[in-house]
Backbone as XML, in Angstrom:
<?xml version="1.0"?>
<chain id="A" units="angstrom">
  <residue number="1" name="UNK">
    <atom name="N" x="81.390" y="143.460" z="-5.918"/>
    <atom name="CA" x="80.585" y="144.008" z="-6.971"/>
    <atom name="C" x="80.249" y="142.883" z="-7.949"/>
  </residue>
  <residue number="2" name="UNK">
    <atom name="N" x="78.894" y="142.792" z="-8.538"/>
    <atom name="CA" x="78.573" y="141.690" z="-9.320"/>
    <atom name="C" x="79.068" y="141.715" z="-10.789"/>
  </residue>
  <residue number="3" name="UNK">
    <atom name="N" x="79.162" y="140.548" z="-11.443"/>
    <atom name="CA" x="79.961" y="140.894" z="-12.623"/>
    <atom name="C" x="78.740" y="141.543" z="-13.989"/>
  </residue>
  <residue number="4" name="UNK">
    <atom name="N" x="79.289" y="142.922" z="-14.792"/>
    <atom name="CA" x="78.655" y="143.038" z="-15.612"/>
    <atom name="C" x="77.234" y="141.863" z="-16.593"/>
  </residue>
  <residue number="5" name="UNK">
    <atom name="N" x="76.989" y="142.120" z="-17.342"/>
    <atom name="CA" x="75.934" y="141.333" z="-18.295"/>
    <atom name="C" x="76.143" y="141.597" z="-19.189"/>
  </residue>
  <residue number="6" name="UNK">
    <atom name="N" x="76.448" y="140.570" z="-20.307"/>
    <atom name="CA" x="75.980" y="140.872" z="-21.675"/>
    <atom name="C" x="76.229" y="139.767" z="-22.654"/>
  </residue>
  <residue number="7" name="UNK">
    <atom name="N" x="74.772" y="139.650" z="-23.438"/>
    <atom name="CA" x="75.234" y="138.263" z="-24.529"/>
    <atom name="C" x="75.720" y="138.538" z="-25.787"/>
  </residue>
  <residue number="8" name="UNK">
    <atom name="N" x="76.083" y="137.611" z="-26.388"/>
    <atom name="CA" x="77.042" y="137.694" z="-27.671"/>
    <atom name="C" x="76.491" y="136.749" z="-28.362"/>
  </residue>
  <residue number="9" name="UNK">
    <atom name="N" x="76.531" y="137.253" z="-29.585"/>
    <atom name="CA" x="76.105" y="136.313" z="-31.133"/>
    <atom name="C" x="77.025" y="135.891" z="-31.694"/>
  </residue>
  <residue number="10" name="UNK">
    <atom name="N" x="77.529" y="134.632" z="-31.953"/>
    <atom name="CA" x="78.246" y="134.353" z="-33.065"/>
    <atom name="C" x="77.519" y="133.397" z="-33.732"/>
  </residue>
  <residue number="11" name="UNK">
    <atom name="N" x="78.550" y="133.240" z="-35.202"/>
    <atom name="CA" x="78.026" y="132.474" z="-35.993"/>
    <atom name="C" x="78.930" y="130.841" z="-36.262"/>
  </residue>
  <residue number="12" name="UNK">
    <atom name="N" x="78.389" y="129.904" z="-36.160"/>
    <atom name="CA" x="79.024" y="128.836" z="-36.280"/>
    <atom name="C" x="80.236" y="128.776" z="-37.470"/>
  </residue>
  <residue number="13" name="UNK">
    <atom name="N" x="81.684" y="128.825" z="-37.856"/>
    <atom name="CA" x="82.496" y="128.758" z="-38.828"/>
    <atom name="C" x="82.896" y="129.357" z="-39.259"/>
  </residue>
  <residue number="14" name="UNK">
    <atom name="N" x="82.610" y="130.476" z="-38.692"/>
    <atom name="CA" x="82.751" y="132.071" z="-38.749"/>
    <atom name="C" x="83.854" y="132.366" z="-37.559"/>
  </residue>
  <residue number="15" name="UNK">
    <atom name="N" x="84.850" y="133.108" z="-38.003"/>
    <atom name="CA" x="85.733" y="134.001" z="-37.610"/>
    <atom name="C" x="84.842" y="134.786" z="-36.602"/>
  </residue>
  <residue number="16" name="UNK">
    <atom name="N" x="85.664" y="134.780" z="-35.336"/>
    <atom name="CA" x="84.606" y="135.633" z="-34.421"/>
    <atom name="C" x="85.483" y="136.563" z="-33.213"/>
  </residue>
  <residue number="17" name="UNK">
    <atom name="N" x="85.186" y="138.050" z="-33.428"/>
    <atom name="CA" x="86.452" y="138.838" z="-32.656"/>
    <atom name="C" x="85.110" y="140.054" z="-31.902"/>
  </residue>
  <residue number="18" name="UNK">
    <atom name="N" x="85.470" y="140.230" z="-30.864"/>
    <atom name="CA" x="85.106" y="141.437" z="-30.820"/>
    <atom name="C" x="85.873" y="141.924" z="-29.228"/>
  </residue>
  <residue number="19" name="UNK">
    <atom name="N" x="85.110" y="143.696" z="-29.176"/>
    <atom name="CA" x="86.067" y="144.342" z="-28.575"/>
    <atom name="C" x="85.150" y="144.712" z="-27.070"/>
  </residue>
  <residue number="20" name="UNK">
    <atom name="N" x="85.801" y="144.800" z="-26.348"/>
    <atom name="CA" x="85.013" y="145.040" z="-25.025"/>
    <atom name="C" x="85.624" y="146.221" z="-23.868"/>
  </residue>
  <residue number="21" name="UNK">
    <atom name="N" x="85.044" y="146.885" z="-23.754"/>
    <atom name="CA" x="85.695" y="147.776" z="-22.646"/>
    <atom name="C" x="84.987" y="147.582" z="-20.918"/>
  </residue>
  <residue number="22" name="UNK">
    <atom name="N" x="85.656" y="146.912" z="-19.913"/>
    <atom name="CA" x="85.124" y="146.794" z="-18.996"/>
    <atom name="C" x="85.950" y="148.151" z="-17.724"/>
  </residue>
  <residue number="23" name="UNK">
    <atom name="N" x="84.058" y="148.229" z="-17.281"/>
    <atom name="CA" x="84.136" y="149.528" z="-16.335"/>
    <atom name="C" x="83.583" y="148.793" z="-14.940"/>
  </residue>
  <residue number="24" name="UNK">
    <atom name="N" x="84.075" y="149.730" z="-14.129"/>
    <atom name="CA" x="83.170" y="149.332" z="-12.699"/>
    <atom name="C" x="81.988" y="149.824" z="-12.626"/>
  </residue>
  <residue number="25" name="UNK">
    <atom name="N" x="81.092" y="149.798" z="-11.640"/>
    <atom name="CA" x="79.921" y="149.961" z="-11.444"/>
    <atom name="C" x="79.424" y="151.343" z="-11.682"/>
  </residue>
  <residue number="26" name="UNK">
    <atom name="N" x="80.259" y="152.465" z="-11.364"/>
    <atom name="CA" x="80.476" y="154.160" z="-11.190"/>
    <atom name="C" x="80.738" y="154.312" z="-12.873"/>
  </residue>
  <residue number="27" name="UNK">
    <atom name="N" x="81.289" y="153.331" z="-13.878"/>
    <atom name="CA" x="81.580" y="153.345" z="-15.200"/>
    <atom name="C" x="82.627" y="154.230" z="-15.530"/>
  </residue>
  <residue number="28" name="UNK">
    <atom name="N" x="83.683" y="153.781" z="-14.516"/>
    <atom name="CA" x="85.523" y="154.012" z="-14.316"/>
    <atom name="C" x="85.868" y="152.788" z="-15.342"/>
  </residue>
  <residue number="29" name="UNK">
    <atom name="N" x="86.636" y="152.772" z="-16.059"/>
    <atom name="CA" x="87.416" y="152.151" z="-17.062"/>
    <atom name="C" x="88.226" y="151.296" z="-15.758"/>
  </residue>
  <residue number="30" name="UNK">
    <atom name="N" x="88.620" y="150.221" z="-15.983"/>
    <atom name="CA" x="89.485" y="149.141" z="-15.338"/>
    <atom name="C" x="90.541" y="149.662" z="-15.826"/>
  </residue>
  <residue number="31" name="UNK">
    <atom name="N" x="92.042" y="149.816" z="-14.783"/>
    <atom name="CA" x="92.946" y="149.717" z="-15.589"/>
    <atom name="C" x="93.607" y="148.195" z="-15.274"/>
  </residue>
  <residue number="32" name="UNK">
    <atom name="N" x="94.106" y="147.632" z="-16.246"/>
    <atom name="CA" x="94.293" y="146.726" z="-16.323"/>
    <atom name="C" x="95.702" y="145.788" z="-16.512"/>
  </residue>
  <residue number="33" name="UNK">
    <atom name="N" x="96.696" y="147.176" z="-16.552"/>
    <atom name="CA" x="97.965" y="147.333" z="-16.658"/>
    <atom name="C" x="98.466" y="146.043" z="-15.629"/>
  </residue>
  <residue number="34" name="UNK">
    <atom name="N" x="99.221" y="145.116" z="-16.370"/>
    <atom name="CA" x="99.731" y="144.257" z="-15.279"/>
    <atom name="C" x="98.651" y="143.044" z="-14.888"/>
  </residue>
  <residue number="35" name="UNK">
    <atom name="N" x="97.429" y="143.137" z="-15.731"/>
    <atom name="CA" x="96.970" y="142.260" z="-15.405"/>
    <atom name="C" x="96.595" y="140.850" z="-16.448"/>
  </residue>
  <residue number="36" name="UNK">
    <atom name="N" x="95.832" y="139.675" z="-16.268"/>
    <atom name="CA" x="95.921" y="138.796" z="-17.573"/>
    <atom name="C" x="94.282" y="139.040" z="-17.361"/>
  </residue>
  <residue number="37" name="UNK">
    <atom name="N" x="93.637" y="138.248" z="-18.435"/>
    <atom name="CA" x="92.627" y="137.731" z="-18.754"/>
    <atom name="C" x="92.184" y="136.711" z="-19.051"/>
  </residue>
  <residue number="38" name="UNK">
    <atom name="N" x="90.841" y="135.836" z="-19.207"/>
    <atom name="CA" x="90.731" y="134.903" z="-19.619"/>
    <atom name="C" x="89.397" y="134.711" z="-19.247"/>
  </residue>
  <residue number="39" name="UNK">
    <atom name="N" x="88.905" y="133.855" z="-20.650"/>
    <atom name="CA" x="87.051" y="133.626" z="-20.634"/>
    <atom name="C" x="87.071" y="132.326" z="-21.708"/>
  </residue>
  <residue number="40" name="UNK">
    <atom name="N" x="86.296" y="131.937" z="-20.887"/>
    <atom name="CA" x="85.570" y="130.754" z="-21.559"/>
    <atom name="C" x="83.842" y="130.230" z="-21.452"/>
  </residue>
  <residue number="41" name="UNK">
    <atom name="N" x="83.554" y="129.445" z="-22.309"/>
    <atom name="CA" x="81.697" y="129.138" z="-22.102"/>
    <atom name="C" x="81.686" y="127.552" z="-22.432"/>
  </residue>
  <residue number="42" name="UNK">
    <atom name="N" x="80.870" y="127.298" z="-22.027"/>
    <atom name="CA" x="80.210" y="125.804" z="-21.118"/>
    <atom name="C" x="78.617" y="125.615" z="-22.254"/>
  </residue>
  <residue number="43" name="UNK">
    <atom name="N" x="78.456" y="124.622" z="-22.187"/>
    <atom name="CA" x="76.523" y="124.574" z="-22.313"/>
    <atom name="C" x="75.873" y="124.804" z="-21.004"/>
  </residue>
  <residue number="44" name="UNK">
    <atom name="N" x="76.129" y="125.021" z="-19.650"/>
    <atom name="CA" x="75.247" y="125.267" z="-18.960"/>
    <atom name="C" x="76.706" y="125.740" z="-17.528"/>
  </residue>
  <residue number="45" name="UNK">
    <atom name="N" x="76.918" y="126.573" z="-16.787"/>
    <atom name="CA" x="77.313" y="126.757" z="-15.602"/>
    <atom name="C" x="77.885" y="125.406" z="-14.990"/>
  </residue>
  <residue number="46" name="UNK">
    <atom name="N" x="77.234" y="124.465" z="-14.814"/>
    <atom name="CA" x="77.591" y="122.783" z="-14.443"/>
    <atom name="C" x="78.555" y="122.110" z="-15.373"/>
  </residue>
  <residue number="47" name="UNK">
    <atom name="N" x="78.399" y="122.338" z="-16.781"/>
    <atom name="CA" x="79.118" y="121.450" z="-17.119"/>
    <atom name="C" x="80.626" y="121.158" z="-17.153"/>
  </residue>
  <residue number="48" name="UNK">
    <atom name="N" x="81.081" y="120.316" z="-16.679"/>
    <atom name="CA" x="82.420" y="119.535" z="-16.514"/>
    <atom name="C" x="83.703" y="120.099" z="-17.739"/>
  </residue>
  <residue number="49" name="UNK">
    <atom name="N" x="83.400" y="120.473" z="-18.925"/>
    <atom name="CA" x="84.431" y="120.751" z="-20.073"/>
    <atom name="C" x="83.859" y="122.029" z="-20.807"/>
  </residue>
  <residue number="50" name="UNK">
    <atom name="N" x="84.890" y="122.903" z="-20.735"/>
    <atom name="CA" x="84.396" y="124.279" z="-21.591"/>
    <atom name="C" x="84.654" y="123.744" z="-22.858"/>
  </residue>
  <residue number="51" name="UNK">
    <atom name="N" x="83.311" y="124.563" z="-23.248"/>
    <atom name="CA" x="82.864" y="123.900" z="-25.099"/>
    <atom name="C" x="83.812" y="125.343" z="-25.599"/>
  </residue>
  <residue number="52" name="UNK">
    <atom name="N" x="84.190" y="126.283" z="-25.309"/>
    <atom name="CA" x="85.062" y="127.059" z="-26.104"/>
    <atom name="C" x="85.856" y="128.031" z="-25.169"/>
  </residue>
  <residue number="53" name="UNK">
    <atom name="N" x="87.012" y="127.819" z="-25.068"/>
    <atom name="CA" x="88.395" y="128.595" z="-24.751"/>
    <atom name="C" x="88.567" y="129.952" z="-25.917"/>
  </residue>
  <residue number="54" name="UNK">
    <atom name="N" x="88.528" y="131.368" z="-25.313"/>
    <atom name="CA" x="88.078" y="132.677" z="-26.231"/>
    <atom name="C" x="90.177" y="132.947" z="-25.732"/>
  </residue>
  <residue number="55" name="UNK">
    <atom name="N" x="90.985" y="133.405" z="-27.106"/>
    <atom name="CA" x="91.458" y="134.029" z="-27.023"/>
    <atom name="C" x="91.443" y="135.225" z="-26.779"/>
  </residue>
  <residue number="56" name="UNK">
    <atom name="N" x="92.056" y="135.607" z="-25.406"/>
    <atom name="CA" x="92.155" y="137.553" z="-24.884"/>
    <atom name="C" x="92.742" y="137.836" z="-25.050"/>
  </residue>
  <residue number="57" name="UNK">
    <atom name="N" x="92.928" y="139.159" z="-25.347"/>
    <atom name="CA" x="94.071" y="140.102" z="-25.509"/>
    <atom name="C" x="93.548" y="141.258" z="-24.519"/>
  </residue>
  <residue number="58" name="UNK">
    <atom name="N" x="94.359" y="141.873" z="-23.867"/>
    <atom name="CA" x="94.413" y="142.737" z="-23.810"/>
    <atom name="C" x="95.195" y="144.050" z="-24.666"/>
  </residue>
  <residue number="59" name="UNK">
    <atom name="N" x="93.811" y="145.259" z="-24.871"/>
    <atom name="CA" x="94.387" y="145.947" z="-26.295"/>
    <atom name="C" x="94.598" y="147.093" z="-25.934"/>
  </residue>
  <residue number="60" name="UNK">
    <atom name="N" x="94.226" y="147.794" z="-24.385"/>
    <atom name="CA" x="94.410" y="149.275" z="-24.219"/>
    <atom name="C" x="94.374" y="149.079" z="-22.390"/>
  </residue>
  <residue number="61" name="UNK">
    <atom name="N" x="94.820" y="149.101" z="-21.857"/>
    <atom name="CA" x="95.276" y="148.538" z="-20.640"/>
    <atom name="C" x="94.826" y="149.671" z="-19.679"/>
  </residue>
  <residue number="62" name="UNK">
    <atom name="N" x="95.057" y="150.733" z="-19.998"/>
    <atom name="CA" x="94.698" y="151.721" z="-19.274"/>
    <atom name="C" x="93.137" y="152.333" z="-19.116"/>
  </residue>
  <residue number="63" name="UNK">
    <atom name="N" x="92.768" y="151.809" z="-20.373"/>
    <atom name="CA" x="91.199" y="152.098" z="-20.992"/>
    <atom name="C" x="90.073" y="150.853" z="-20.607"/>
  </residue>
  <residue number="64" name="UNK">
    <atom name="N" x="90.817" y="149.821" z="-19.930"/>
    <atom name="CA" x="90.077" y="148.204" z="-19.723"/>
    <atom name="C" x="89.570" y="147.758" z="-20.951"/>
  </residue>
  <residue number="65" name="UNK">
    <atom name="N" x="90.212" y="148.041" z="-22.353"/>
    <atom name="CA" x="89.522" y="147.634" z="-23.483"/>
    <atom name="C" x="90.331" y="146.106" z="-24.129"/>
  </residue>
  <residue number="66" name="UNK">
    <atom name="N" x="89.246" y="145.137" z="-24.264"/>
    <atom name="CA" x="90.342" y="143.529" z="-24.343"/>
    <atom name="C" x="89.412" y="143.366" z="-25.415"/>
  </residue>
  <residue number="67" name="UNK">
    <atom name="N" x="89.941" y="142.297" z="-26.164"/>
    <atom name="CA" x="89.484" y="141.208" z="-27.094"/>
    <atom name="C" x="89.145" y="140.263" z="-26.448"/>
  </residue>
  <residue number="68" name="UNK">
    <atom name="N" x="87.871" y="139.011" z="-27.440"/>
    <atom name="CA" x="87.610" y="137.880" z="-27.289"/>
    <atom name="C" x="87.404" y="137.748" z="-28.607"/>
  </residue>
  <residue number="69" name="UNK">
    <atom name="N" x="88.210" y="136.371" z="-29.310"/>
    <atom name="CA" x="88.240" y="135.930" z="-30.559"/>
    <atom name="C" x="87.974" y="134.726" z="-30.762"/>
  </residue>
  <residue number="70" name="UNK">
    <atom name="N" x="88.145" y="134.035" z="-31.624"/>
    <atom name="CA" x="88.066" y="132.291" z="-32.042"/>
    <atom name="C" x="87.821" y="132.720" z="-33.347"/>
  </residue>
  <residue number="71" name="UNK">
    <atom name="N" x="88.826" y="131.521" z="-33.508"/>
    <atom name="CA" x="89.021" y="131.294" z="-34.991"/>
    <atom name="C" x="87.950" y="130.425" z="-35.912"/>
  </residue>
  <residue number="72" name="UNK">
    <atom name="N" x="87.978" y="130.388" z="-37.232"/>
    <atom name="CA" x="86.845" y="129.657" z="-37.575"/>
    <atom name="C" x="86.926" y="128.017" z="-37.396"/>
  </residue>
  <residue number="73" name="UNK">
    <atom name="N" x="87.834" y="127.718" z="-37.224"/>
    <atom name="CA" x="88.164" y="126.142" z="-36.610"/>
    <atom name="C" x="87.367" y="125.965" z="-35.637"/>
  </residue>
  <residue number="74" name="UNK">
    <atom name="N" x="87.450" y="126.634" z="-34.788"/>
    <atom name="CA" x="87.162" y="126.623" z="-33.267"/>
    <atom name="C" x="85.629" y="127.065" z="-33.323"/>
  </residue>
  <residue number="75" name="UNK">
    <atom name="N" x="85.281" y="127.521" z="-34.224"/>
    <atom name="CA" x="83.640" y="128.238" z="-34.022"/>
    <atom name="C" x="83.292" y="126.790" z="-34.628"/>
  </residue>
  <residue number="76" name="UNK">
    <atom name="N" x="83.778" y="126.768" z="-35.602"/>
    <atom name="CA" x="83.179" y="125.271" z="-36.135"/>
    <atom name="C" x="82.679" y="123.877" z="-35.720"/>
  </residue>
  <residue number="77" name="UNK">
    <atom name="N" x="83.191" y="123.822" z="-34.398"/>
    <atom name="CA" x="82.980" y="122.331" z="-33.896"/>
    <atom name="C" x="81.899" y="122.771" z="-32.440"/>
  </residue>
  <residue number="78" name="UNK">
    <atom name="N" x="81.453" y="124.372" z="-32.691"/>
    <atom name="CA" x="80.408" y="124.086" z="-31.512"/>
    <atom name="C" x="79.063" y="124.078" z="-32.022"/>
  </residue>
  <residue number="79" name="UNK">
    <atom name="N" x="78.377" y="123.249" z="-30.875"/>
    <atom name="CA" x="77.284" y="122.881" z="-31.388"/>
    <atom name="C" x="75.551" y="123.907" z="-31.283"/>
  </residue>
  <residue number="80" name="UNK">
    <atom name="N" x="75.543" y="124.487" z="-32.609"/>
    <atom name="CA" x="74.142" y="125.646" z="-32.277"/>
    <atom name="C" x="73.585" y="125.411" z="-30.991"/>
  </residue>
  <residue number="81" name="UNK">
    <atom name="N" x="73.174" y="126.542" z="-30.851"/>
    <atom name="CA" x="72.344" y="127.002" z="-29.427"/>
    <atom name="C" x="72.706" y="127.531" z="-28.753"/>
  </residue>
  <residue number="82" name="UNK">
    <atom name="N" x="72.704" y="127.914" z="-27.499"/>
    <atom name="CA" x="72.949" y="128.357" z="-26.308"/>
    <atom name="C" x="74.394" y="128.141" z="-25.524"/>
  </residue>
  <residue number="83" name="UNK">
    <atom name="N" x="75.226" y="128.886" z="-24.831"/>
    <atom name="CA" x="76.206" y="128.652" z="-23.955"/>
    <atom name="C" x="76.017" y="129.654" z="-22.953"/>
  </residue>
  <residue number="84" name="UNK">
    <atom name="N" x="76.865" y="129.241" z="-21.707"/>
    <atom name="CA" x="77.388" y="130.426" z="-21.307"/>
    <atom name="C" x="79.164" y="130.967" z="-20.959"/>
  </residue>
  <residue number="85" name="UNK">
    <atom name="N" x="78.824" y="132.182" z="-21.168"/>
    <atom name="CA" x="80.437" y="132.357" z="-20.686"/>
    <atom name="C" x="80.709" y="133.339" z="-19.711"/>
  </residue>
  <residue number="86" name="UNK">
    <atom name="N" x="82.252" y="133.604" z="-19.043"/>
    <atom name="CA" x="82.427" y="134.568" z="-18.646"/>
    <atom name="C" x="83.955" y="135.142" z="-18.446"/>
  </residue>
  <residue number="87" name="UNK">
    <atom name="N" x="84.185" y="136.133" z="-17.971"/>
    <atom name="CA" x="85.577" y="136.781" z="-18.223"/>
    <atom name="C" x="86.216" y="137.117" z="-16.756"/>
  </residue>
  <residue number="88" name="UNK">
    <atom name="N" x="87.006" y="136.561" z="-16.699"/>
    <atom name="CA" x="87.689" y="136.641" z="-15.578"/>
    <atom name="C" x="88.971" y="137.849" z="-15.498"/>
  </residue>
  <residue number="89" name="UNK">
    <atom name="N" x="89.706" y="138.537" z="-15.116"/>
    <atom name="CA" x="90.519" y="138.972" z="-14.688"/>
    <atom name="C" x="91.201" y="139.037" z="-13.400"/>
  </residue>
  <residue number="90" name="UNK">
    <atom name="N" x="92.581" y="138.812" z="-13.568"/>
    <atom name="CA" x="93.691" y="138.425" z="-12.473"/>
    <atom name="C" x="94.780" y="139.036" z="-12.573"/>
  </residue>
  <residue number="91" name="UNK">
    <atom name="N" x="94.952" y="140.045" z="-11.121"/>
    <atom name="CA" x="95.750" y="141.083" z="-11.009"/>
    <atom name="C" x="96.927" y="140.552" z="-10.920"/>
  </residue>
  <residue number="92" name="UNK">
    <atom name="N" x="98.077" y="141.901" z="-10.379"/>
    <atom name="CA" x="98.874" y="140.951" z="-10.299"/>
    <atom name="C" x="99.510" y="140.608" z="-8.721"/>
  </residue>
  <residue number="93" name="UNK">
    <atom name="N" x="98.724" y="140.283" z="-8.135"/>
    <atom name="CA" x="98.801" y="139.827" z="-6.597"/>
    <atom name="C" x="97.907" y="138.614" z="-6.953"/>
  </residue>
  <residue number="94" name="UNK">
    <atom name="N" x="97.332" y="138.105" z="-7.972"/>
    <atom name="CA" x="96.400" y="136.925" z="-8.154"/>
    <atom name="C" x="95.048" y="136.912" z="-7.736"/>
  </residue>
  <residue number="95" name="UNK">
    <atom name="N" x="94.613" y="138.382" z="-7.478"/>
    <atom name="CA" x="93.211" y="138.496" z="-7.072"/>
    <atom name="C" x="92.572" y="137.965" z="-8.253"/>
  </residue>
  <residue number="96" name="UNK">
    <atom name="N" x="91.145" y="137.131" z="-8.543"/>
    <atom name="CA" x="90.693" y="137.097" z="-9.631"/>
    <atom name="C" x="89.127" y="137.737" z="-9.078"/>
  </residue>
  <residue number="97" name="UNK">
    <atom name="N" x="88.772" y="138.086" z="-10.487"/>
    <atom name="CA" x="87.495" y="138.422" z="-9.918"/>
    <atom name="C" x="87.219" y="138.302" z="-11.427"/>
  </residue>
  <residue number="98" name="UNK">
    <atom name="N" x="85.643" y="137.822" z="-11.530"/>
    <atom name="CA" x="84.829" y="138.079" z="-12.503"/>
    <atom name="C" x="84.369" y="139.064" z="-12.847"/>
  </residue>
  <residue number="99" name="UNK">
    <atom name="N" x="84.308" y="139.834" z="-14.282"/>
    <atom name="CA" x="83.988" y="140.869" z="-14.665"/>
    <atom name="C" x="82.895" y="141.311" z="-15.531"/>
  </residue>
  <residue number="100" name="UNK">
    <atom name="N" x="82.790" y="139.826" z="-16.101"/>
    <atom name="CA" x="81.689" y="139.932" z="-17.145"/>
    <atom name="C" x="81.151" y="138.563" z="-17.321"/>
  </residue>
  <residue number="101" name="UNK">
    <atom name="N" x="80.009" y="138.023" z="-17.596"/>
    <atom name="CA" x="79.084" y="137.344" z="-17.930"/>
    <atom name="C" x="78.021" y="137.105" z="-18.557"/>
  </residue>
  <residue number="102" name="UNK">
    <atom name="N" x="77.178" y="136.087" z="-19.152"/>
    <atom name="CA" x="76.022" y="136.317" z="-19.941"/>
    <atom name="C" x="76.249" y="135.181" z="-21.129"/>
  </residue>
  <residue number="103" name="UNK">
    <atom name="N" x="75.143" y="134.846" z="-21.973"/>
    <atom name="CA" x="74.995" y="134.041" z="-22.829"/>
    <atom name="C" x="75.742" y="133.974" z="-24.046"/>
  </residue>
  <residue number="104" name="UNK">
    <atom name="N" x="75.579" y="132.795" z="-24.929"/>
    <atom name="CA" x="76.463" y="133.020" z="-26.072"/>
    <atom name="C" x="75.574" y="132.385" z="-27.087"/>
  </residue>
  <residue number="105" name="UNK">
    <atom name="N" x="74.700" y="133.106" z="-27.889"/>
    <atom name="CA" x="73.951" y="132.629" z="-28.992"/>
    <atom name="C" x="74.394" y="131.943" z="-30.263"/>
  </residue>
  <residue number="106" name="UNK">
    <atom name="N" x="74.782" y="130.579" z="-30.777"/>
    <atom name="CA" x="75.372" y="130.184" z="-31.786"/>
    <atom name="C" x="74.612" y="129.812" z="-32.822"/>
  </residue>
  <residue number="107" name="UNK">
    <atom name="N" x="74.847" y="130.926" z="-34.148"/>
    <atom name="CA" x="73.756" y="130.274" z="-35.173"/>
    <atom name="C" x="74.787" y="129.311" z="-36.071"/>
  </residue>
  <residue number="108" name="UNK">
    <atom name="N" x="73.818" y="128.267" z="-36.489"/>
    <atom name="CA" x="73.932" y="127.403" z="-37.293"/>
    <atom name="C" x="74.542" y="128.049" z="-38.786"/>
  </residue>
  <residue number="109" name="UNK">
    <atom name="N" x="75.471" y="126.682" z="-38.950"/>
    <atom name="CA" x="76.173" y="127.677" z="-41.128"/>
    <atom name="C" x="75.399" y="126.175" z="-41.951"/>
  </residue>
  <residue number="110" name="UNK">
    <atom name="N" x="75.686" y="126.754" z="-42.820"/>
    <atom name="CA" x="75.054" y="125.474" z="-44.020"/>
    <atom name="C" x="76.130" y="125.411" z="-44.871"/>
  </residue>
  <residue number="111" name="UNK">
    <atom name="N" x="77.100" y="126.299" z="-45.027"/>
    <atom name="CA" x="78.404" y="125.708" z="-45.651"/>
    <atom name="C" x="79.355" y="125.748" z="-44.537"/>
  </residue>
  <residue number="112" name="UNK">
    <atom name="N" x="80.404" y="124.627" z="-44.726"/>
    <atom name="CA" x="81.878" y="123.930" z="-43.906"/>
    <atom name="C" x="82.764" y="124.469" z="-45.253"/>
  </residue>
</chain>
């Protein structure tokens, strides 16, 4: 099954959290009990070093509902424009599969 879509706005220096509930295709809730997470975004699919590592949480396990956060440190040193990212999940037999994907819009701050 292909992984969901969807882009995200953040703002450069800015505290950045939000909440996500991932479903399968039929829009069954994942349960997720027992499993980890993890997402990160790039400037382009190719590139060699993820420009940002997203703290996950998982917050309702049974409901597939997780976090992706970064702190304002971490929003701070990326550079406006475009990324991409995506979210992986890994059971616990080590299946991974991608779940979610899509762009990451970064606006520019004028105060540090």
């Amino acid at each position: 099954m292909p992984a969901a879509y969807n882009d995200l706005y953040m703002e450069q220096n800015s505290s950045y959290n939000t909440t996500i509930t991932l479903a399968d295709n039929y829009g069954n809730a994942y349960n997720l009990y027992s499993f980890t997470v993890a997402s990160k975004a790039r400037r382009s699919y190719y590139s060699a070093n993820a420009s940002l590592v997203f703290n996950t949480t998982i917050i309702d396990a049974a409901n597939g509902v997780i976090t992706l956060s970064a702190n304002s440190a971490t929003t701070a040193n990326l550079i406006p424009g475009k990324l991409v990212y995506d979210v992986i999940i890994t059971d616990p037999y080590n299946t991974v599969t991608r779940v979610l994907e899509g762009q990451i819009f970064i606006d520019p701050a004028a105060t540090y």
